[in-house]
C-alpha positions as CSV (number, residue, x, y, z in Angstrom):
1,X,17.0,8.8,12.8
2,X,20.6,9.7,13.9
3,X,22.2,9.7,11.1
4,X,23.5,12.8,9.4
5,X,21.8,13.7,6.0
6,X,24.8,13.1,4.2
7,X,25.3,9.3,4.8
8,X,21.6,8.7,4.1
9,X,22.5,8.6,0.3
10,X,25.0,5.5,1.5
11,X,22.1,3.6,3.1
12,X,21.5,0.2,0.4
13,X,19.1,-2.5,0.4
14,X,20.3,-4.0,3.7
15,X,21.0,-0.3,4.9
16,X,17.6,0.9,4.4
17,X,15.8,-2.1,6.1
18,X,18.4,-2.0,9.6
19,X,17.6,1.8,9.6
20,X,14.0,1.1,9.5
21,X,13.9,-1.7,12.3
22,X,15.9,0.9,14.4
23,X,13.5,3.7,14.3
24,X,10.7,1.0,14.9
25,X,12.6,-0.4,18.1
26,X,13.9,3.0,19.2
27,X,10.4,4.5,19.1
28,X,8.1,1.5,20.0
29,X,6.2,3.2,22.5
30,X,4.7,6.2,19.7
31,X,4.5,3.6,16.7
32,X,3.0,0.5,19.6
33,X,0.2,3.3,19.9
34,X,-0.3,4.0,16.5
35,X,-0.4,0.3,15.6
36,X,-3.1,-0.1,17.9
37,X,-5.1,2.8,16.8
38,X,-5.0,2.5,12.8
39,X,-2.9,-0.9,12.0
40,X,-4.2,-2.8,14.2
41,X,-7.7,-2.5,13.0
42,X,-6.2,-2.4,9.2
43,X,-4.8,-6.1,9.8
44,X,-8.1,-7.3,11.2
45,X,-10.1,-5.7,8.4
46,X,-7.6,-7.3,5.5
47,X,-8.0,-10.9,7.5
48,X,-11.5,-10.2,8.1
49,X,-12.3,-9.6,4.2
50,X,-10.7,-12.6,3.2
51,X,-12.7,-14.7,5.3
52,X,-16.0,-13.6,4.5
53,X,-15.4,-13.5,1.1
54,X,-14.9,-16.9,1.0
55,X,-18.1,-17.7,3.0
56,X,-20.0,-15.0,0.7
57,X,-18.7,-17.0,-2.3
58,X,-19.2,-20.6,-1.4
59,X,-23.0,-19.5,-0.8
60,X,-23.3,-18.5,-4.3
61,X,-21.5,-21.6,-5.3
62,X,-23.7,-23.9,-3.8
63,X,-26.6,-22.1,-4.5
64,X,-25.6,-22.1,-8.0
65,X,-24.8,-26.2,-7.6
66,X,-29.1,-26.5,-6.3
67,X,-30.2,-24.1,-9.2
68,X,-28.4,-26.3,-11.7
69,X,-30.2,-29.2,-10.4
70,X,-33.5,-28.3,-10.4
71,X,-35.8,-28.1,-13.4
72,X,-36.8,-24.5,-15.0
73,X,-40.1,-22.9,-14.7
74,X,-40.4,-24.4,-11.4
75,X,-41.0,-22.3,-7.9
76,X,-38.0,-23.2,-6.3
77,X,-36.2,-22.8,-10.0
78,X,-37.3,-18.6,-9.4
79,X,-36.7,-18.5,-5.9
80,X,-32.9,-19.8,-6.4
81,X,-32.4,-17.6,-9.2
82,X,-33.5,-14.8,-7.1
83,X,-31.5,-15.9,-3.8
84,X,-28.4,-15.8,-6.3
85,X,-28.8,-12.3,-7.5
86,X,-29.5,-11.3,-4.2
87,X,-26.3,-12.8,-3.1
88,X,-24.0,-11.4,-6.0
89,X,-25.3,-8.3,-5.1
90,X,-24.9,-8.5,-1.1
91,X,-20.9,-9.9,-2.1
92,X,-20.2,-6.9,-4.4
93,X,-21.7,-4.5,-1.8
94,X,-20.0,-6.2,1.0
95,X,-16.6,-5.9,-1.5
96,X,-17.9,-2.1,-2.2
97,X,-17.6,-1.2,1.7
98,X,-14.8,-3.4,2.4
99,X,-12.3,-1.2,-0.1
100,X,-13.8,2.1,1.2
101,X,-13.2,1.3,4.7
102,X,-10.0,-0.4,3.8
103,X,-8.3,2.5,2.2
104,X,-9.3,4.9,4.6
105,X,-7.5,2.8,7.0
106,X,-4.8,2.6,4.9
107,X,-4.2,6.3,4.0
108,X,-4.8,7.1,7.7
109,X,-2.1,4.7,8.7
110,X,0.3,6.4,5.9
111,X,-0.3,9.7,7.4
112,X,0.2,8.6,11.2
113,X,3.7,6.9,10.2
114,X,5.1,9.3,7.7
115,X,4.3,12.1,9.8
116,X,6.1,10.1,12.8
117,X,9.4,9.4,11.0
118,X,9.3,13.2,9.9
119,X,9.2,14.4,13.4
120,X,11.7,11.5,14.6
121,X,13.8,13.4,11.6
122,X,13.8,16.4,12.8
123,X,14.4,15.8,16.5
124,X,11.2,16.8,17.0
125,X,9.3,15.8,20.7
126,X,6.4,13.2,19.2
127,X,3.2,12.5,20.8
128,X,0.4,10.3,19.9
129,X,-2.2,13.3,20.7
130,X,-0.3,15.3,17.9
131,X,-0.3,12.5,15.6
132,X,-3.8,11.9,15.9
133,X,-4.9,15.5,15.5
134,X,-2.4,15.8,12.0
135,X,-3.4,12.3,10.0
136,X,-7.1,13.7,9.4
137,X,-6.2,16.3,7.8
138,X,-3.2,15.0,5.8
139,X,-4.7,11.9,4.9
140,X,-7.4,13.8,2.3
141,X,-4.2,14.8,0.1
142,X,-2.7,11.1,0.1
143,X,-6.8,10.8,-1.2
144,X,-6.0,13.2,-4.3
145,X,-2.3,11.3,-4.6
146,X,-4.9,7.7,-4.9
147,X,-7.5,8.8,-7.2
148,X,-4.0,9.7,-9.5
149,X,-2.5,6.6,-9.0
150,X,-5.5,5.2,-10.0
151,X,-6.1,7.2,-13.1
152,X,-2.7,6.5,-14.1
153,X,-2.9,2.6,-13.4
154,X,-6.6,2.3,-14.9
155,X,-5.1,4.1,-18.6
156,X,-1.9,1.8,-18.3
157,X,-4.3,-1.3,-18.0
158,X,-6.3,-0.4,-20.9
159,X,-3.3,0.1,-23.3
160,X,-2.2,-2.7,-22.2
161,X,-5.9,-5.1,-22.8
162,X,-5.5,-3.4,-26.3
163,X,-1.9,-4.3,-27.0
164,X,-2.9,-7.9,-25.7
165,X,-6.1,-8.2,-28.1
166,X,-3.7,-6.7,-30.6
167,X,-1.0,-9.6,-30.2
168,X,-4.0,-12.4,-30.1
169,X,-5.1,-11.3,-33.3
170,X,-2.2,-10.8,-35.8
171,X,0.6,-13.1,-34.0
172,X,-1.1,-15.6,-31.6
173,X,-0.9,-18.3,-34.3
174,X,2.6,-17.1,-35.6
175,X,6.2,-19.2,-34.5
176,X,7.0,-15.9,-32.7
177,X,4.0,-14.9,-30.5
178,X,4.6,-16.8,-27.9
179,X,8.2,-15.0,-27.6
180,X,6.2,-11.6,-28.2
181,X,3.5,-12.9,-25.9
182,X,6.5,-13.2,-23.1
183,X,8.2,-9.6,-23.8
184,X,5.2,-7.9,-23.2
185,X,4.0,-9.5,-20.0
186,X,7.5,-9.2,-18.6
187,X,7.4,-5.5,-19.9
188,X,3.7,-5.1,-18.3
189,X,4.5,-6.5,-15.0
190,X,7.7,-4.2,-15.1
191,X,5.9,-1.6,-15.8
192,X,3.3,-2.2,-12.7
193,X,6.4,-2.7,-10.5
194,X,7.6,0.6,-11.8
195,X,4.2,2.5,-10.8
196,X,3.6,1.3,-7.8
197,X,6.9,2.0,-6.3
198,X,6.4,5.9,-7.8
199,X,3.0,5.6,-5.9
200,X,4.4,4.4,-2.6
201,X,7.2,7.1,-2.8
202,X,4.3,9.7,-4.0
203,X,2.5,9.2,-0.5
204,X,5.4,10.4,1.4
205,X,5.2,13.5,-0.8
206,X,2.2,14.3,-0.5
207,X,2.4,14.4,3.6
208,X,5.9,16.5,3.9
209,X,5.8,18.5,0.7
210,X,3.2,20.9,-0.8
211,X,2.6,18.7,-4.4
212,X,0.2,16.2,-4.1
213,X,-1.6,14.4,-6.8
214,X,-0.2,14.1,-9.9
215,X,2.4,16.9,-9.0
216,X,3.4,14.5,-6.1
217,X,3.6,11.6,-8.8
218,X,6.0,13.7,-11.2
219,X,8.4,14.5,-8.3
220,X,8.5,11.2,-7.3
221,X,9.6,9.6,-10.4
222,X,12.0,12.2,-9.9
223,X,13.4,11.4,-7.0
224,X,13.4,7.5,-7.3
225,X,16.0,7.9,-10.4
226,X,19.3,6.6,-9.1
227,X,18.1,4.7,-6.2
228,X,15.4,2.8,-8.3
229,X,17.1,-0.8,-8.3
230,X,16.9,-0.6,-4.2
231,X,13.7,0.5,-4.1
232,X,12.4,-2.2,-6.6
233,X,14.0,-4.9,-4.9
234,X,12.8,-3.7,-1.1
235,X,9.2,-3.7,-3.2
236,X,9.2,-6.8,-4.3
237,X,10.5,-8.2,-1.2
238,X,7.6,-6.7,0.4
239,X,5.1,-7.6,-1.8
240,X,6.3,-11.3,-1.8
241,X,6.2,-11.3,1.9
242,X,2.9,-9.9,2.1
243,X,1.6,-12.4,-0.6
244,X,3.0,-15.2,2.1
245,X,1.3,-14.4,4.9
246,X,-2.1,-14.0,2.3
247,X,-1.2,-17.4,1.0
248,X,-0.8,-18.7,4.8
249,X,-3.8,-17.5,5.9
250,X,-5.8,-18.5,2.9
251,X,-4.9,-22.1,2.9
252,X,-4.0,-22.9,7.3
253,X,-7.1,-21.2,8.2
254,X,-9.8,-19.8,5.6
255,X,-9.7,-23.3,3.8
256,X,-8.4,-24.7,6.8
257,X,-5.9,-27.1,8.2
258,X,-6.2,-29.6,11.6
259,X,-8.8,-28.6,14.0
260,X,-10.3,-25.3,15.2
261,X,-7.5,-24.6,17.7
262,X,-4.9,-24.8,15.5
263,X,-7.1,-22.4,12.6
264,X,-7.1,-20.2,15.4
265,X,-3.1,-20.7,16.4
266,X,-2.9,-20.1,12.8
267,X,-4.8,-17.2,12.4
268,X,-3.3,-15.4,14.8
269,X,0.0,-16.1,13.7
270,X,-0.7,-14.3,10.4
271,X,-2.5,-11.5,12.3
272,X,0.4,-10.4,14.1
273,X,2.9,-11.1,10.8
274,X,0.6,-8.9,9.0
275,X,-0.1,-5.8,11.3
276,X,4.2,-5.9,11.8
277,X,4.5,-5.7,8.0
278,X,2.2,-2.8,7.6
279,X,4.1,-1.1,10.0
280,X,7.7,-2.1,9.0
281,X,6.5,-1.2,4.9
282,X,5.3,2.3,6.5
283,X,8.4,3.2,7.6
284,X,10.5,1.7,5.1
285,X,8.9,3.8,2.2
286,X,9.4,7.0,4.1
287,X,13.0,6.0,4.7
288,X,13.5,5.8,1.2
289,X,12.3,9.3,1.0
290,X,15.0,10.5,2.7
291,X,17.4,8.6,0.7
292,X,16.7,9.7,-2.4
293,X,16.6,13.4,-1.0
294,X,19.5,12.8,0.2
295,X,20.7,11.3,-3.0
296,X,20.0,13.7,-5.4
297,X,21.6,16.1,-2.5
298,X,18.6,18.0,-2.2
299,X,19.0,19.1,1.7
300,X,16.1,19.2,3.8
301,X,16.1,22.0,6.3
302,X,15.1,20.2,9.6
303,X,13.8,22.9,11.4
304,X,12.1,24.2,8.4
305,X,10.3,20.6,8.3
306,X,10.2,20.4,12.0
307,X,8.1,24.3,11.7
308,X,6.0,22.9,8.7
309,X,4.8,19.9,10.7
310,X,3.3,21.5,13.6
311,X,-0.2,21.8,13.6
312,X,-1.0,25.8,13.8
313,X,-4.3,26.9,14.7
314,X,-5.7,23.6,13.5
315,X,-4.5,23.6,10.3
316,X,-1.9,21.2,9.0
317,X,0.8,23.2,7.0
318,X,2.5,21.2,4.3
319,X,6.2,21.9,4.0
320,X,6.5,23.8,0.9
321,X,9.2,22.9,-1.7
322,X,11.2,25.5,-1.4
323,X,11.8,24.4,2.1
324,X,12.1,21.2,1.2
325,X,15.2,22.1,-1.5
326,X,16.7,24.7,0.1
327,X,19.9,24.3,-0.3
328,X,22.2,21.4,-2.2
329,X,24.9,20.0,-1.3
330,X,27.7,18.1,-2.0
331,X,30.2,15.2,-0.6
């Protein structure tokens, strides 16, 4: 990252995305080893999922298709009935492991590219050794930063189910519920947009400062104000690129289009898209960091940072906000 902390506050939509390609292409040889390591196996494991889910499922379907045709209080009427709870239970077990091992992927991967970009910051000589001996023990507070997030997102849900049920029974017949019924899903999806973006920016906390959690929550919100139309917008462009290559993969190869070859072309295809998004979405969101830092002209002391993310004597020392605001400044 070569450019001084002063222009980062410049850096727009467009800005933002060019400045993450260039650290990506500048350094492809310490993020080619990390996306081998940890997004590599991430991608496979997202692809993976999808796949046997669908085989998990279509199991229970048909099962469910034989148990409907044949007559109760039979033997074979049991034994189906018992095949499909065995089968519900293997697919929500099989779901069970596939979103433990998926997130510890995913917070490992966090902590292996926000930690790179950091150093990259700083000016700071990178290897893949270091990287690998930080991530495990930064990735346990991105952990505490996720069980918030989730907190946060499971009590917004709920208000929401009870505002819904509220709606559906005083105005669902009324002239004016559908209109109401619009406001509040555009306000509800708003509102998801609006935490997930705080969680993304949260993550990067939680790695170079010393709040994590619901601290690391708070100062994100902070720190997002100003630059929140930007970061919305590179979210969304994100998430709707991500939700392509889902949609691709779901419908060229899970349910599958032309012969095996080309499922496979197909897969493949997606695999790659994937793993390049994951790492291109990494870096982004710690970009942003530095924006909004920059932004609200709270100056980062590089070699402060550059001290704070050594490891020293095995222990991984988060940088400490004083550190982090040391100084402002002003342009």
């Amino acid at each position: 990252m070569d450019r001084e902390q002063e222009e980062l506050q410049f850096l727009g939509f467009f800005g933002i995305l060019h400045e993450s390609f260039k650290i990506i292409f500048n350094f492809r040889k310490i993020f080619s080893k990390i996306t081998l390591s940890l997004i590599l196996p991430l991608s496979f494991v997202f692809l993976a999922h999808i796949e046997i889910t669908n085989i998990l499922f279509s199991n229970i379907l048909n099962t469910e298709d034989k148990l409907d045709q044949t007559r109760e209080g039979t033997k074979t009427h049991d034994k189906l009935a018992h095949m499909i709870s065995s089968e519900w239970l293997g697919f929500w077990l099989f779901k069970l492991a596939y979103f433990i091992f998926f997130l510890i992927l995913a917070l490992l991967s966090t902590s292996a590219v926000v930690y790179t970009v950091a150093c990259i910051y700083t000016a700071k000589d990178i290897t893949f050794r270091k990287v690998m001996s930080v991530v495990p023990k930064v990735w346990k507070r991105l952990m505490v930063t996720f069980i918030w997030n989730s907190i946060i997102l499971f009590a917004y849900n709920l208000v929401a189910i009870l505002v819904f049920i509220t709606w559906f029974v005083i105005l669902a017949d009324t002239r004016a519920g559908f209109l109401f019924f619009l406001i509040l899903s555009i306000t509800y999806f708003m509102g998801i947009v609006y935490i997930s973006v705080v969680w993304h920016l949260a993550s990067v906390v939680s790695v170079l400062e010393d709040t994590y959690g619901i601290q690391a929550m708070a100062k994100s919100k902070d720190l997002i104000k100003g630059k929140m139309g930007i970061s919305i917008a590179i979210f969304v462009l994100l998430n709707l690129s991500f939700l392509l290559i889902q949609f691709a993969f779901e419908n060229l190869v899970v349910i599958g289009v032309g012969n095996m070859g080309s499922r496979v072309i197909y897969a493949v295809i997606c695999f790659l898209l994937l793993f390049l998004f994951f790492l291109y979405g990494l870096v982004i969101q710690t970009v942003i960091y530095f924006v909004c830092k920059s932004y609200h002209h709270e100056n980062i002391d590089k070699s402060s940072l550059a001290d704070h993310l050594e490891v020293y004597l095995g222990e991984y020392a988060p940088l400490k906000g004083k550190d982090v605001q040391l100084e402002q400044f002003y342009v």
